[in-house]
C-alpha positions as CSV (number, residue, x, y, z in Angstrom):
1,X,81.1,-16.8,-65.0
2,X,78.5,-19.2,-64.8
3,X,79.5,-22.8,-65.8
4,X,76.7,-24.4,-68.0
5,X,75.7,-27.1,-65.7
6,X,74.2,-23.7,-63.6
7,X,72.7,-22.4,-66.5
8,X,71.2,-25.7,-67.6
9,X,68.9,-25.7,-64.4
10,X,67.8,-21.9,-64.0
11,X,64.8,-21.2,-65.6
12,X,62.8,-17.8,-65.6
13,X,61.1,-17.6,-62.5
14,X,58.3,-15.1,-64.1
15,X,57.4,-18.1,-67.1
16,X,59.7,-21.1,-66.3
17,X,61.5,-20.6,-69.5
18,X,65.1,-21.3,-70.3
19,X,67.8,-18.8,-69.8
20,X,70.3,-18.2,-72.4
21,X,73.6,-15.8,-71.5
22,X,74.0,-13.0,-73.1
23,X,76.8,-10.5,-71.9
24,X,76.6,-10.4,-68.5
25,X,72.9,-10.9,-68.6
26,X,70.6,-13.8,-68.7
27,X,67.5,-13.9,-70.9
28,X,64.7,-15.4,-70.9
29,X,63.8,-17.3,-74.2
30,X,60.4,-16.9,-74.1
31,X,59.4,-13.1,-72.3
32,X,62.6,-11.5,-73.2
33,X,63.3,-10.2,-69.7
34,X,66.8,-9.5,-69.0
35,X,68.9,-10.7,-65.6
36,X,72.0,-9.0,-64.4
37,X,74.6,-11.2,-63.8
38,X,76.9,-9.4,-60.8
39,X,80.0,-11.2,-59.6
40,X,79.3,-14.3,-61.3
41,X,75.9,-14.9,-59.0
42,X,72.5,-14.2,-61.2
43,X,70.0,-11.9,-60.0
44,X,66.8,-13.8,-60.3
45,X,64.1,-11.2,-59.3
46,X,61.8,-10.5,-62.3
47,X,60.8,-7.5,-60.1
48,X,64.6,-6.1,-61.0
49,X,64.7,-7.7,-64.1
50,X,65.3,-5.1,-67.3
51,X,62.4,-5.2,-69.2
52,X,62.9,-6.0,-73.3
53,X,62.2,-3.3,-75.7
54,X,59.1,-1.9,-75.9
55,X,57.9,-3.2,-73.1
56,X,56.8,-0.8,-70.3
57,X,56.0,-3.3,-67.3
58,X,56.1,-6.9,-66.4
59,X,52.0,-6.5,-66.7
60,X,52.4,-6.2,-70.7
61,X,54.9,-9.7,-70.8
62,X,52.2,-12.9,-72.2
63,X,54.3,-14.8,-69.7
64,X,52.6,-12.7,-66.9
65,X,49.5,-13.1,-67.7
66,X,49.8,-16.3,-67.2
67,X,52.1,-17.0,-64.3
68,X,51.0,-17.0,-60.6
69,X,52.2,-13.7,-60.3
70,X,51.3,-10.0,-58.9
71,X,52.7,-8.3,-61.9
72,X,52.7,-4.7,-61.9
């Protein structure tokens, strides 16, 4: 599990959003994307990130349009 003093500095690396857990997930609270949480350690990649409903690639996120990003 991640303790809260983690959580409290990780920020979306796609929009430098908070994270909020969910599950064993971590969301971002402004895109939506999803990070898997896998034996306690957060993966951080957008690229592997699930996408939020509806949403068909990082591309489409308002986040990555205006991040410093190759979105694809």
């Amino acid at each position: 599990m991640i303790k809260d003093e983690l959580l409290a500095l990780l920020v979306c690396p796609l929009g430098r959003a908070p994270l909020r857990r969910e599950g064993d997930s971590l969301v971002c609270t402004r895109c939506g994307l999803r990070y898997a949480i896998n034996d306690g350690i957060p993966n951080m990649l957008y690229e592997e990130a699930e996408l939020p409903e509806g949403v068909k690639s990082i591309a489409e996120l308002e986040c990555a349009k205006t991040a410093d990003v190759k979105a694809s």
